[in-house]
C-alpha positions as a Markdown table, in Angstrom:
| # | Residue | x | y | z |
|---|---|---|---|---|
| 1 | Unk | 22.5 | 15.3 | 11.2 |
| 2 | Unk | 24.2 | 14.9 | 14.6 |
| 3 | Unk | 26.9 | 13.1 | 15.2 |
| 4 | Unk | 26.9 | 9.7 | 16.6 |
| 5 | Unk | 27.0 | 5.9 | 15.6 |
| 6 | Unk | 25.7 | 5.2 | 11.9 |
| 7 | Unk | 22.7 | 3.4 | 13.4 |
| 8 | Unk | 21.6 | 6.2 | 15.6 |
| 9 | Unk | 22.3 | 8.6 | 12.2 |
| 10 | Unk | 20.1 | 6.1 | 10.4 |
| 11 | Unk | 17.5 | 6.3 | 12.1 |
| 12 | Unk | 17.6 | 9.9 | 12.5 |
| 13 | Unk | 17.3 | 10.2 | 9.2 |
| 14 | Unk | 14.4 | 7.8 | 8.8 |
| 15 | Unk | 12.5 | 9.6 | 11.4 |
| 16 | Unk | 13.6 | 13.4 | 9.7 |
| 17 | Unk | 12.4 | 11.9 | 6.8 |
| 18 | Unk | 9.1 | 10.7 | 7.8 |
| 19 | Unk | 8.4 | 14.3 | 9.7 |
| 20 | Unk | 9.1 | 15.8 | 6.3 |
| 21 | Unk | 6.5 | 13.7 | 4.4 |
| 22 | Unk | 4.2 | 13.4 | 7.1 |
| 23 | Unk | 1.6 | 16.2 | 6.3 |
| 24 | Unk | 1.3 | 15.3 | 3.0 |
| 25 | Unk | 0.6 | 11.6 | 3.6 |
| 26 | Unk | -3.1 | 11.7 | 2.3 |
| 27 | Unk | -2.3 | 13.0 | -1.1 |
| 28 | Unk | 1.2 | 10.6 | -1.1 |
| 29 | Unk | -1.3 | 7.7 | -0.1 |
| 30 | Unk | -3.4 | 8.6 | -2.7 |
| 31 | Unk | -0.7 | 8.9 | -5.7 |
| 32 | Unk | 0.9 | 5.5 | -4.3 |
| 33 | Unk | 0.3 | 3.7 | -7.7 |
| 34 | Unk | 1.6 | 6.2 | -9.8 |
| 35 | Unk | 4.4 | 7.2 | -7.1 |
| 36 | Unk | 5.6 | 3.3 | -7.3 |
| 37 | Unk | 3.8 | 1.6 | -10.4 |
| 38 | Unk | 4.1 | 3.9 | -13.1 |
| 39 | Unk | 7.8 | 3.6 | -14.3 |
| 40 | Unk | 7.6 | 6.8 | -16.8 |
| 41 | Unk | 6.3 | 9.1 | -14.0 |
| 42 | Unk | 6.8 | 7.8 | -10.8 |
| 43 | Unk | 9.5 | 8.0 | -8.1 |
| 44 | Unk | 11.9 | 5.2 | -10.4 |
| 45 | Unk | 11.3 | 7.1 | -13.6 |
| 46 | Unk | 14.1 | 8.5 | -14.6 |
| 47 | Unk | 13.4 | 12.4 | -14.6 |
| 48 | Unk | 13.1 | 12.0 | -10.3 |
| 49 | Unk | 16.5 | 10.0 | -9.9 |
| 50 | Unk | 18.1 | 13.5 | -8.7 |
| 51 | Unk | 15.9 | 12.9 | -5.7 |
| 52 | Unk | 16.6 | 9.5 | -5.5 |
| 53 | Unk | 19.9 | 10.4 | -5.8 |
| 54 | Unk | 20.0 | 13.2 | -3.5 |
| 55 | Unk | 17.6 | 10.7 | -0.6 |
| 56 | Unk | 20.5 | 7.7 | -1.0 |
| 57 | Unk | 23.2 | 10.3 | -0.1 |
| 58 | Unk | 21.8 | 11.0 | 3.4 |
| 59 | Unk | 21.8 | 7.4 | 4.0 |
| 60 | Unk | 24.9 | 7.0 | 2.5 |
| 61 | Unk | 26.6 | 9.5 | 4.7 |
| 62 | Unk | 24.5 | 8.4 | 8.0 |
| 63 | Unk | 27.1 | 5.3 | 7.5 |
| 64 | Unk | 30.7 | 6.9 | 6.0 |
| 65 | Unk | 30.6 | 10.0 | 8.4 |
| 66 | Unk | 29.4 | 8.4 | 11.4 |
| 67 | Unk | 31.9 | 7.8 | 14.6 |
| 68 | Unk | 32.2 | 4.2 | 14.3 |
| 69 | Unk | 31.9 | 4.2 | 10.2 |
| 70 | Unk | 32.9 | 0.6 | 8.7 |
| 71 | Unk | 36.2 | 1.1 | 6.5 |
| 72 | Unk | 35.4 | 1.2 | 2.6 |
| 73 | Unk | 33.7 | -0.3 | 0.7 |
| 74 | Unk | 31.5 | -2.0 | 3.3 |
| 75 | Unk | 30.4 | 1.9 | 4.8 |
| 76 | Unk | 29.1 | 2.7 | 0.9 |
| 77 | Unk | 27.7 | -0.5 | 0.2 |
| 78 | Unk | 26.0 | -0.5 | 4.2 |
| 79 | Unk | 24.2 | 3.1 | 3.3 |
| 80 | Unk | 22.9 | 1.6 | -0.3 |
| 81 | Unk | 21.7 | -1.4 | 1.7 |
| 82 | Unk | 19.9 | 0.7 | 4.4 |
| 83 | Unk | 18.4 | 3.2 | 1.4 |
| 84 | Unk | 16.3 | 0.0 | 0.7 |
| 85 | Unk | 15.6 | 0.0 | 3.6 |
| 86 | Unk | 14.2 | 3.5 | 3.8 |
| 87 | Unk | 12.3 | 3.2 | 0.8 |
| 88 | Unk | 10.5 | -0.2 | 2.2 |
| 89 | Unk | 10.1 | 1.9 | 5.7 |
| 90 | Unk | 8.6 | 4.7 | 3.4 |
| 91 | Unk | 6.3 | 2.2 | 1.8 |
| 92 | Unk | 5.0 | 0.8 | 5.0 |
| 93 | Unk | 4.1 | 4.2 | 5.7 |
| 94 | Unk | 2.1 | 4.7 | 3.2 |
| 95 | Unk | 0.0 | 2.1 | 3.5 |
| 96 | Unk | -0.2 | 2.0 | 6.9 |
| 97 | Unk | -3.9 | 1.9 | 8.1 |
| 98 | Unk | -2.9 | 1.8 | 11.9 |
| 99 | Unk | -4.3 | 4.2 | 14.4 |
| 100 | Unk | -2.3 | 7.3 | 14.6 |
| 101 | Unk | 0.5 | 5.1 | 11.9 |
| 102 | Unk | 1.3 | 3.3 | 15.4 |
| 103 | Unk | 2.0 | 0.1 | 12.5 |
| 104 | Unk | 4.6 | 2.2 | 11.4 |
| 105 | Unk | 6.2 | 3.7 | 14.7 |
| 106 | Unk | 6.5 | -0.3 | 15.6 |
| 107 | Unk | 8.5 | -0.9 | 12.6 |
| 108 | Unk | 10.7 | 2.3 | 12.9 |
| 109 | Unk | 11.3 | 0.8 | 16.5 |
| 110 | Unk | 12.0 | -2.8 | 15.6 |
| 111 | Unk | 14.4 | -1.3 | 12.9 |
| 112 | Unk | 16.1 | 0.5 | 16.0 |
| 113 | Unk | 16.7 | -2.4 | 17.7 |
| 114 | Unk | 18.1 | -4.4 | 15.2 |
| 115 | Unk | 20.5 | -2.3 | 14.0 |
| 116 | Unk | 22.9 | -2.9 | 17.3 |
| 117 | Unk | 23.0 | -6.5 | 16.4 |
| 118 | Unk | 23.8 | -5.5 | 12.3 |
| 119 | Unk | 26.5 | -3.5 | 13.7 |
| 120 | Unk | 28.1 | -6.3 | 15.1 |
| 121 | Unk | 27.1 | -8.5 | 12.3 |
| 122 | Unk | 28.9 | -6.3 | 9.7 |
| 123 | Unk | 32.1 | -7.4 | 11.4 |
| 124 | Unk | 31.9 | -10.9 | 10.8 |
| 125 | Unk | 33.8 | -12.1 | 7.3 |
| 126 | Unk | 30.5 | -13.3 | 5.6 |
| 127 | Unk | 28.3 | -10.6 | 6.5 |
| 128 | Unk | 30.9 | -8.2 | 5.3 |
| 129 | Unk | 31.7 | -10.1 | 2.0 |
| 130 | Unk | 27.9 | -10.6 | 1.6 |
| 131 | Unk | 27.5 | -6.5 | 2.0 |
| 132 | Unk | 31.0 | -6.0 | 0.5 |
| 133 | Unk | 31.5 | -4.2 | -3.4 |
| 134 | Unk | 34.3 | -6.9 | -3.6 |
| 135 | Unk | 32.5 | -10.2 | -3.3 |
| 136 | Unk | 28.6 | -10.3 | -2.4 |
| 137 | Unk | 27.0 | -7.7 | -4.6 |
| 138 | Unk | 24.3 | -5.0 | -3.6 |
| 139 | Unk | 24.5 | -2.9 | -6.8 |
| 140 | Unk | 21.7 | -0.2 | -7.4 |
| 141 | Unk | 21.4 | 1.7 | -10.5 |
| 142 | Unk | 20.0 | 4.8 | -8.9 |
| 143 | Unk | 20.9 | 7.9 | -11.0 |
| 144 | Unk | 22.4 | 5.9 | -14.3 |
| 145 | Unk | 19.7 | 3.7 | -15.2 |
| 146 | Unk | 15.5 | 4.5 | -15.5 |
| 147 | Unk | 14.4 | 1.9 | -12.5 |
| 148 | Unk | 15.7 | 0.9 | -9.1 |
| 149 | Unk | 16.3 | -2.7 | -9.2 |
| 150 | Unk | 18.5 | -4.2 | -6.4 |
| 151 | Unk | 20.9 | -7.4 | -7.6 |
| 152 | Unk | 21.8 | -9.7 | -4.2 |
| 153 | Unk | 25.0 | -11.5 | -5.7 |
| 154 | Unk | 26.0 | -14.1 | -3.3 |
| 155 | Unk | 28.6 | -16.6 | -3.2 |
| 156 | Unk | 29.7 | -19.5 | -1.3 |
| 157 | Unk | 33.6 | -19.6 | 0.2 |
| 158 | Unk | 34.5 | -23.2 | 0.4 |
| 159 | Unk | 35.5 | -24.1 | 4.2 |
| 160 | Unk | 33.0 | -21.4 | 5.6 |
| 161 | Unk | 29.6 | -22.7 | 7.1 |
């Protein structure tokens, strides 16, 4: 991955990642409801969390080794937070009836464009305590439990607006 700000690395990686899958998108779209509905086979069972494992460590580092990398904890929880957003991206895909997946080109470009304003959100207090390991909570269970589930902890500082 080249160096660079996490949001260019991001999407980088979102785009590598859609090139990879790309010629096998047919037979992906056709195993869709076993790839994301069957929870003893599918991409949450737990025999594949090495792969979700190994796929939430390229985001993760798209965020902690970039050039303008939030401190910790905020950098590991941003990388968890935009895994999520990979998978939905990788979802979109694979539904995606569009001409030529132009459906999902827009929404790799809208992503793109929205991540220079999340990197200026991440430096305002609540953003960073709503991403934060230390207050907000975005806690995924890839690798130690059987399912993906995403818990959004969020709490309320009294004098903030």
């Amino acid at each position: 991955m080249p160096a660079g700000k996490w949001r260019d690395r991001f999407i980088f990686a979102l785009n590598t990642s859609l090139d990879v899958l790309e010629p096998h998108w047919v037979a992906l779209r056709a195993l869709t409801s076993v790839l994301v509905g069957n929870p003893e086979e599918g991409i949450f069972a737990a025999p594949t969390a090495f792969s979700r494992v190994r796929v939430q460590r390229v985001s993760q580092s798209a965020i902690t080794e970039a050039t303008d990398a939030p401190k910790q904890p905020l950098a590991e929880a941003l990388g968890r937070l935009l895994y999520v957003v990979h998978l939905a991206v990788l979802l979109w895909w694979l539904l995606d009836l569009s001409p030529n997946q132009r459906a999902t080109s827009a929404l790799v470009l809208l992503t793109k464009q929205l991540l220079p304003s999340a990197a200026l959100a991440v430096r305002v207090p609540p953003v960073r305590r709503f991403c934060s390991e230390n207050r907000g909570r975005i806690i995924d269970y890839l690798g130690t439990h059987e399912h993906l589930a995403v818990d959004i902890d969020l709490c309320v500082d009294d004098g903030v607006g």
